[in-house]
N, C-alpha and C positions, 0 to 999 in steps of 0.2 A: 573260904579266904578269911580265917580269922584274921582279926588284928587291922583290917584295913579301915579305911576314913568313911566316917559315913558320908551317903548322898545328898551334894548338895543342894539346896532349898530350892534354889532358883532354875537351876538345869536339871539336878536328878542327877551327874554326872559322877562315877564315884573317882574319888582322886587317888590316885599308886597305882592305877589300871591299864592295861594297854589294849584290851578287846574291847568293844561295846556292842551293847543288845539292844536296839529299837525298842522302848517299853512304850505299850497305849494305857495310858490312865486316864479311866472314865468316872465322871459324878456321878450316881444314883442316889437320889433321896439322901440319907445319912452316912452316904461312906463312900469311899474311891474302889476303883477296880482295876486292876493294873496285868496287862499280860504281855509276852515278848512273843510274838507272832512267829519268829524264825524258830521255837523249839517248843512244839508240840505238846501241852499240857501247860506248861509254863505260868502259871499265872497264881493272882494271890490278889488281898484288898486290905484295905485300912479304913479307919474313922475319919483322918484326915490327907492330904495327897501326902503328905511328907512320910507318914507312917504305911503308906501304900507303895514306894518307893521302897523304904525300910525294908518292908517284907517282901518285895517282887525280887529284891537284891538275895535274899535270901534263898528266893523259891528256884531262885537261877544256880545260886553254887547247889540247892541241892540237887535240882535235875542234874548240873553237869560231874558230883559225885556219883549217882547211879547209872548214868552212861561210860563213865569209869570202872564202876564197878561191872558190869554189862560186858565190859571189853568192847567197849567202843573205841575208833580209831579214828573219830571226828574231827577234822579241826576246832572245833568251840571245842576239847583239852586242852585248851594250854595253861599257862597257869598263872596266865595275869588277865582279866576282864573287868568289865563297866557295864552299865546299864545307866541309858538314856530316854529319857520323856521323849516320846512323838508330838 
């Protein structure tokens, strides 16, 4: 989903979206870890929360490219989504 707004600061929420993904972003030590529990693999981290948002948004359009590509026939295709902090 090039081109869309990134997430913001406070919610994680990304804006021009109309799905959203429950995201769990956890502290350890030096960095965030961030995973969306409803799509299997799904997950990604960062130095700080906002860059672990960043990247879990990213980890999500690419899981749901390669279940496109897969010929999946999921509903999480559609072709507008968000991802949201638990």
């Amino acid at each position: 989903m090039s081109g869309s707004s990134p997430p913001c600061t406070k919610c994680g929420r990304l804006v021009n979206s109309g799905t959203f993904f429950r995201v769990s972003v956890q502290p350890d030590e030096d960095r965030f870890y961030a995973e969306v529990p409803v799509l299997p693999g799904c997950h990604s981290w960062g130095y700080t929360y906002e860059e672990a948002l960043k990247n879990i948004k990213e980890a999500v359009e690419l899981w749901l490219e390669v279940k496109r590509e897969q010929g999946s026939r999921s509903h999480w295709n559609r072709p507008r989504r968000s991802v949201v902090p638990s």
